[in-house]
C-alpha positions in Angstrom: -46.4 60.4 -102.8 -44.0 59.4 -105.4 -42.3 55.9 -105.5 -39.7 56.3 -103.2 -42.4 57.5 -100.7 -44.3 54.2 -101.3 -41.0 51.9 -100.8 -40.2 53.6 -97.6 -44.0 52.9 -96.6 -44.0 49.2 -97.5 -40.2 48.7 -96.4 -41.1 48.2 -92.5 -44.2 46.2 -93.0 -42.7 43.9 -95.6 -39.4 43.6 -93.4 -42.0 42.8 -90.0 -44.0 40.3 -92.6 -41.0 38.4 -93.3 -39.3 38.0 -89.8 -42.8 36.7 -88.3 -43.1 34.5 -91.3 -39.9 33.2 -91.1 -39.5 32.8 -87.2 -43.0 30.5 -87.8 -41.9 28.8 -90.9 -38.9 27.8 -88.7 -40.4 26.5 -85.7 -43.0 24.2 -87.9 -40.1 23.0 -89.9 -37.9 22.1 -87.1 -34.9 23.8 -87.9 -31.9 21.7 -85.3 -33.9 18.7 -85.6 -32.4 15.8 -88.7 -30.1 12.7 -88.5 -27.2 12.3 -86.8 -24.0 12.4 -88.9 -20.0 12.0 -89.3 -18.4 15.0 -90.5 -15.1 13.4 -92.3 -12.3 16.8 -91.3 -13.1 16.7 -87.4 -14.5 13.4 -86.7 -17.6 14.9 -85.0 -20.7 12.5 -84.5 -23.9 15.1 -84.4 -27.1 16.1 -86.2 -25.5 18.9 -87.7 -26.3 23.0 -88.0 -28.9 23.9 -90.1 -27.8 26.8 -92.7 -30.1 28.1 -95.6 -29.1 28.7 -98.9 -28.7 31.2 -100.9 -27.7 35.2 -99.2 -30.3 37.2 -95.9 -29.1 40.5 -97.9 -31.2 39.5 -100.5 -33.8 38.1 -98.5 -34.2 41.1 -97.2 -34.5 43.3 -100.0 -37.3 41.3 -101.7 -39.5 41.1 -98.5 -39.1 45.2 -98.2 -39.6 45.7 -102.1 -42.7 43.4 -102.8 -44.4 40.5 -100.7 -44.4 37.6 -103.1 -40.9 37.5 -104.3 -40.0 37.8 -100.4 -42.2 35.0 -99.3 -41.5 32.6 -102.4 -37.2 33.5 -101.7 -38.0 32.8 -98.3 -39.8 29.4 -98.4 -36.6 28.2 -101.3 -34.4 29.9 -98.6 -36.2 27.3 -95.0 -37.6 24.6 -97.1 -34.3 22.7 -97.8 -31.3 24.1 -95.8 -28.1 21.9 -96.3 -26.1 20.9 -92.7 -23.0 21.9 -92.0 -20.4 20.4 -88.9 -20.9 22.0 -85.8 -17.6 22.1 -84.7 -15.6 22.6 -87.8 -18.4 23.9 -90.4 -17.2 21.6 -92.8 -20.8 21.0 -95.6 -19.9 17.2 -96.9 -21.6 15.7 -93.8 -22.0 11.8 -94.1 -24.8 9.5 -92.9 -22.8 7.0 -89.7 -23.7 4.1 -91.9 -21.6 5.8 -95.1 -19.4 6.5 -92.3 -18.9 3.1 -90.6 -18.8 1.5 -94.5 -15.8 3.9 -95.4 -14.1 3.2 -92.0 -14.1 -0.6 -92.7 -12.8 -0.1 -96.4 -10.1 1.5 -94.8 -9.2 -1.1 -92.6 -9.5 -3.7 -95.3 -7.3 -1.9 -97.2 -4.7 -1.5 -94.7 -4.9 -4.4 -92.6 
């Protein structure tokens, strides 16, 4: 069995080992639970929607080449996911207190 035999092999249980790990990983992390906050382009009030960094295409590719680079892209990948609006997927989501501070500047400076 050459290498390409060995790939195709390894591809379906490194692809199996990576959704199970991931679908865990997720549920122990809490992925839709974190603050509420104001997105400034809509106006929206709500926690936010989860989205990973960096690109599933590559994900991907590393848990069906080798394990380890898989799982450590993986855990970068859950570990720190930056929010995004819900309604208008804007990423520069504020805390309500920045919020409220930046809405009574503004009134200061017009009133």
């Amino acid at each position: 069995m050459g290498l390409t035999g060995s790939f195709l092999a390894f591809a379906p249980v490194g692809l199996a080992l990576g959704l199970v790990f991931k679908l865990v990983l997720g549920l122990l992390t809490g992925g839709r639970w974190g603050p509420v906050r104001y997105c400034p382009a809509c106006g929206l009030v709500a926690r936010g929607m989860p989205v990973p960094r960096g690109r599933l295409s590559l994900e991907l590719l590393l848990w069906m080449a080798f394990l380890l680079p898989g799982l450590l892209y993986t855990l970068w990948r859950v570990s720190n996911p930056h929010r995004v609006c819900v309604s208008c997927h804007h990423a520069g989501l504020l805390p309500l207190d920045a919020a409220q501070e930046q809405a009574e500047a503004q009134r200061r400076r017009q009133g």
